[in-house]
C-alpha positions in Angstrom: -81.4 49.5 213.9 -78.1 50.8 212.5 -76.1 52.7 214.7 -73.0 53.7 213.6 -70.1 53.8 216.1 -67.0 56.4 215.8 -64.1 55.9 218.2 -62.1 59.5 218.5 -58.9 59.1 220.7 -55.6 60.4 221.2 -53.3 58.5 218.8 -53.6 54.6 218.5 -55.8 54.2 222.1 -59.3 53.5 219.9 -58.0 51.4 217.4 -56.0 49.0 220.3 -59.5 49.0 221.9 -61.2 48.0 219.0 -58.8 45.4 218.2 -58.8 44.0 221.4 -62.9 44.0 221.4 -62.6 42.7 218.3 -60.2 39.8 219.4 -62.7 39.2 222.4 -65.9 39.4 220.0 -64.6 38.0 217.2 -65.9 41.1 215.6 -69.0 43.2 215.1 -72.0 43.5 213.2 -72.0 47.6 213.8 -70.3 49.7 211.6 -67.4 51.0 213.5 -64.9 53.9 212.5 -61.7 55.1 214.3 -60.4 58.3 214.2 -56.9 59.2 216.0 -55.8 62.1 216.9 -52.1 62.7 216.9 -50.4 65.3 218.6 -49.9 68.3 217.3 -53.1 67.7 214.8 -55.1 70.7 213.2 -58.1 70.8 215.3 -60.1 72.0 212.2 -58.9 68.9 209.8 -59.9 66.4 212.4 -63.3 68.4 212.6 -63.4 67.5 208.8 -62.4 63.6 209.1 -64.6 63.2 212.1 -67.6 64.7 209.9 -66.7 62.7 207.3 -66.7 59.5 209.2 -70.3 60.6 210.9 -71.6 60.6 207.0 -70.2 57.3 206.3 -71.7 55.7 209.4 -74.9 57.3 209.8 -77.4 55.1 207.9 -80.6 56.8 209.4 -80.0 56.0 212.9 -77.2 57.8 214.4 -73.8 57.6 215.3 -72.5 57.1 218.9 -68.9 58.8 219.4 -67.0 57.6 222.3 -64.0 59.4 223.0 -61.1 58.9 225.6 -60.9 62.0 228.0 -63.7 65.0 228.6 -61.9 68.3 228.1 -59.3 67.0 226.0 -59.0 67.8 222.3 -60.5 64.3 221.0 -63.9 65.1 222.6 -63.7 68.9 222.5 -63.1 68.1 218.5 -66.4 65.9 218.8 -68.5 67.9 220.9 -68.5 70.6 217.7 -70.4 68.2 216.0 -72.5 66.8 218.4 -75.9 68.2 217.3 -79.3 68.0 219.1 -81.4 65.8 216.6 -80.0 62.7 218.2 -78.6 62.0 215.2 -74.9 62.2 217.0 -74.3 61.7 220.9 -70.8 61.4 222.7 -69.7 59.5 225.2 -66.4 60.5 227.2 -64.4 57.8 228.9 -63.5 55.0 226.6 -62.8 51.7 228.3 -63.2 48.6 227.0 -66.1 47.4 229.2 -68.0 50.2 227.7 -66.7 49.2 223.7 -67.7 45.2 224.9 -70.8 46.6 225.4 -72.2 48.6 222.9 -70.6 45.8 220.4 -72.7 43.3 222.0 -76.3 45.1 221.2 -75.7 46.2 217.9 -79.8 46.4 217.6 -80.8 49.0 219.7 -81.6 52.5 219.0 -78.9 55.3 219.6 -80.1 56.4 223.5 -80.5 52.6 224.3 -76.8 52.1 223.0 -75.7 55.2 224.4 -77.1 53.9 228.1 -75.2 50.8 227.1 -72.1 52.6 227.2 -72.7 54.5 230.2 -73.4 51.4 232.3 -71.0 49.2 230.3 -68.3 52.0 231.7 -69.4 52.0 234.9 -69.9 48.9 235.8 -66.9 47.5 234.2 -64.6 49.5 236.8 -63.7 47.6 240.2 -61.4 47.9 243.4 -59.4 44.6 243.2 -57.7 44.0 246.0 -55.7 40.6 246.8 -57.5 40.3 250.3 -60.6 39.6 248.7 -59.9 37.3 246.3 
């Protein structure tokens, strides 16, 4: 397989995840893109760089988009191009469980890595409270 992975955030928040998977990882075998939006960005010229990324990634099996925040202009931006061949799937709620581990099973198909994600998100989120340490 050869997923393609595009991280679409507001400003530098997917590039600092990536480096600091990337610090943790020592890097990735997945192609990996980061797009940021800034504020004040033309909604129709990110449309274009995030398209442009999704060519460049997509070598036959996909791209995964994660993105920061539902219903904010990174994934609203992302969610126009989403399409329903499976070809590109979004994931809202960046966090770097979830980039740790869709890094770690660069081999899977795209709905494998895109449960990866999900779970990776999930399950990376705890209470932590001194008394229970």
């Amino acid at each position: 397989m050869s997923v393609g992975l595009l991280i679409v955030t507001h400003g530098e928040v997917g590039q600092a995840l990536l480096d600091s998977a990337y610090a943790m990882l020592g890097g990735s075998v997945l192609q990996v893109g980061v797009v940021s939006v800034a504020n004040g960005s033309d909604p129709d010229e990110i449309v274009k760089e995030v398209g442009t990324a999704i060519s460049t990634l997509n070598k036959k099996d996909g791209v995964l988009l994660l993105t920061d925040m539902y219903g904010a202009t990174p994934s609203n931006i992302v969610m126009r191009l989403q399409d329903d061949s499976a070809h590109v799937m979004v994931v809202a709620g960046i966090n770097l469980p979830m980039l740790i581990r869709v890094l770690n099973y660069p081999d899977l198909s795209i709905e494998q890595l895109l449960e990866k994600a999900l779970s990776g998100g999930r399950d990376g989120i705890f209470c932590c409270r001194r008394d229970e340490l």
